[in-house]
C-alpha positions in Angstrom: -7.4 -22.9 16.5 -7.4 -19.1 17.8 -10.9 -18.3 19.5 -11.9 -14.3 20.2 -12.7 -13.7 23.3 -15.7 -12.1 24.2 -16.2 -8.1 23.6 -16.2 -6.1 26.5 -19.1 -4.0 27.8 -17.8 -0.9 26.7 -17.4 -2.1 23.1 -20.8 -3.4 23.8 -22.3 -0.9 24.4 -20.8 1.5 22.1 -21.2 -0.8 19.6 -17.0 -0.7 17.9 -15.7 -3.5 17.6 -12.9 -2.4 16.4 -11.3 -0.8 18.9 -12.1 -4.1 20.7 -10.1 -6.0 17.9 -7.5 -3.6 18.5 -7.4 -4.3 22.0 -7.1 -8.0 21.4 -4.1 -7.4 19.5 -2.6 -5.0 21.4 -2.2 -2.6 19.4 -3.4 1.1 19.7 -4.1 3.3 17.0 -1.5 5.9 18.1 1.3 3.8 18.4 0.3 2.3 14.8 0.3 5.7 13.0 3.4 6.7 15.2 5.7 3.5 14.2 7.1 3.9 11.3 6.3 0.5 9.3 9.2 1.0 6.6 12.8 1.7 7.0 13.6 4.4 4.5 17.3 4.3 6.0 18.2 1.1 4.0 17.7 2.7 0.6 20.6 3.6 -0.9 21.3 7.4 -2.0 20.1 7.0 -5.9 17.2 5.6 -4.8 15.9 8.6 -2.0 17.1 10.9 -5.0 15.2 9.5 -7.7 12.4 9.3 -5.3 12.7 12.9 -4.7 12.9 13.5 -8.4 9.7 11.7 -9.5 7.5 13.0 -6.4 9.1 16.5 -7.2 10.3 17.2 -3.3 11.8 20.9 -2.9 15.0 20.8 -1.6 18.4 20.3 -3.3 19.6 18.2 -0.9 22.4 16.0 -1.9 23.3 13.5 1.6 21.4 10.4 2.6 21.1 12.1 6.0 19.2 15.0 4.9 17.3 12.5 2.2 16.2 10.0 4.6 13.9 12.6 6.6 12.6 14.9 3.9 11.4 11.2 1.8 10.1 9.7 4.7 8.1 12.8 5.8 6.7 12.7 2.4 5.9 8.7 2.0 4.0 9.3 5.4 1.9 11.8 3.5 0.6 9.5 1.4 -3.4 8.5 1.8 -3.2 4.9 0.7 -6.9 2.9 -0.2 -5.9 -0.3 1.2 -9.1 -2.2 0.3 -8.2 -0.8 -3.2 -4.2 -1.7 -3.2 -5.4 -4.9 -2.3 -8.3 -5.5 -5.3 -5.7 -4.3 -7.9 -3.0 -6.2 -6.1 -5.5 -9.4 -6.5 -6.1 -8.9 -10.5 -2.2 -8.5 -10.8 -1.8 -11.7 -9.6 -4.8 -13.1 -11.3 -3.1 -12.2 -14.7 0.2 -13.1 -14.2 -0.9 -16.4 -13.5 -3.4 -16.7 -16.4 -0.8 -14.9 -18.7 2.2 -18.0 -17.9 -0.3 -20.7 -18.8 -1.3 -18.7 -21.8 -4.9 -18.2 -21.0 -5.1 -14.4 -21.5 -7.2 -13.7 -24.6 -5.0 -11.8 -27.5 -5.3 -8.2 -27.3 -6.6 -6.4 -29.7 -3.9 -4.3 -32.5 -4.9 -1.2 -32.5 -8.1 0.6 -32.5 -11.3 -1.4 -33.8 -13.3 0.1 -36.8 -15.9 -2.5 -35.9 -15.2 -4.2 -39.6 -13.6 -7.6 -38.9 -12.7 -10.2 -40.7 -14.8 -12.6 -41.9 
């Protein structure tokens, strides 16, 4: 079993604990947002394109070379809610599951014109 050590005074008295979790982990948060955490490189060339296609990146460039950095500076872009990834990522899960032992309730045909059968 892991045990935390103690925070330090400075976290103390500053009161964030999260750069003190940070610290435990050693991990800063400049060399987090400088490391890139996917490889865009292993993606093959229809991929980057069709990438570039959907998010509608100017530039008609054709080479994975020129590809690679022009997607990647893009997909860094990106403002990503994690807490809400996660939620929806949750549900997903929650569904499949429900929806492979058949306990999802039928959904509803169409629009309702709030006359049922009786």
């Amino acid at each position: 079993m892991r045990t935390r050590r103690p925070l330090s005074a400075k976290a103390m008295a500053n009161g964030n604990d999260d750069d003190d979790r940070e610290e435990y982990l050693g991990v800063s948060r400049s060399s987090r947002r400088n490391q890139p955490r996917v490889d865009l490189s292993k993606l093959e060339v229809p991929t980057l394109k069709k990438y570039r296609r959907v998010f509608k990146l100017n530039g008609n460039v054709e080479s994975k070379e020129e590809l690679v950095p022009a997607v990647a500076r893009h997909f860094a872009q990106q403002v990503v809610d994690e807490d809400d990834i996660l939620l929806n990522f949750a549900f997903s899960l929650k569904k499949q599951y429900l929806a492979r032992r058949g306990l999802l309730p039928a959904k509803a045909k169409g629009k309702s014109s709030g006359k049922g059968k009786k």
